[in-house]
C-alpha positions in Angstrom: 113.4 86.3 169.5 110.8 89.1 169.6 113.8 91.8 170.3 115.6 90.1 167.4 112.8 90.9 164.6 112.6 94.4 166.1 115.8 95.0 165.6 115.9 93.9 162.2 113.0 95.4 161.3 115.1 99.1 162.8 117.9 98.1 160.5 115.9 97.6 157.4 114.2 101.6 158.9 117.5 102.6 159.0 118.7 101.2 155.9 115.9 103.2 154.1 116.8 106.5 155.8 120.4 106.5 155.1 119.1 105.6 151.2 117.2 108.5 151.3 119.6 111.0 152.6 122.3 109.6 150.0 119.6 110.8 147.1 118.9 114.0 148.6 122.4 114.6 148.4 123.0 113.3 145.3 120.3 115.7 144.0 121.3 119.0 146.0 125.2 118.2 144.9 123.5 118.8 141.0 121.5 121.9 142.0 122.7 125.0 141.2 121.7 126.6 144.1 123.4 124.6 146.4 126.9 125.6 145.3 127.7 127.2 147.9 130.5 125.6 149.8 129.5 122.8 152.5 125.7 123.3 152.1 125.4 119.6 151.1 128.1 118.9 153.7 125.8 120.3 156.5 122.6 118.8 154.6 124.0 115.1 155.1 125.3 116.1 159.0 121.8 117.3 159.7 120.3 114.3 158.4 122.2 111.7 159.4 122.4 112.6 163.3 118.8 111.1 163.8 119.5 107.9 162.0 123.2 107.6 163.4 120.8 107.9 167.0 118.6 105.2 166.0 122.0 102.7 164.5 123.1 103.2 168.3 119.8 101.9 170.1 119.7 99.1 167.9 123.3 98.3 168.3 122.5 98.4 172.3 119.6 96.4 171.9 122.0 93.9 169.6 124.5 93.7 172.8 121.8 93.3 175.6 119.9 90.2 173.4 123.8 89.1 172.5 124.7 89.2 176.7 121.8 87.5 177.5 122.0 84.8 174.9 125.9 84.3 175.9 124.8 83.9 179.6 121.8 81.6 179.0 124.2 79.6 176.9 127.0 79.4 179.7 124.0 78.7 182.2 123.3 75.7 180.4 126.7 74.2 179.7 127.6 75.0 183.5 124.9 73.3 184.8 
């Protein structure tokens, strides 16, 4: 249950960063000095490569706790 909460507790992390990243883009796509072709394009790449990092641990975390819930579940019924 403990790796449950911390995994939430990532997503809700997560959730926040990818928040954030959508306002600094929103923000740079309205500066004038960011005109320049793809700068806000490579601004949301650079940003987002940490938190797409962190999505995957959590999403391996989610599959171990899923695996070992699945086969504590089919030790019980087989038994």
């Amino acid at each position: 249950m403990i790796k449950l909460n911390d995994c939430k507790q990532q997503l809700t992390f997560i959730l926040e960063d990818i928040r954030s990243i959508r306002s600094v883009a929103l923000m740079a796509d309205e500066e004038p000095d960011w005109n320049a072709e793809g700068d806000v394009v490579r601004l949301i790449a650079l940003a987002a490569k940490p938190v797409m990092d962190r999505l995957e641990e959590v999403i391996s975390d989610l599959n171990a706790v899923i695996s070992e819930n699945t086969m504590r579940d089919t030790d019980v019924t087989a038994g």
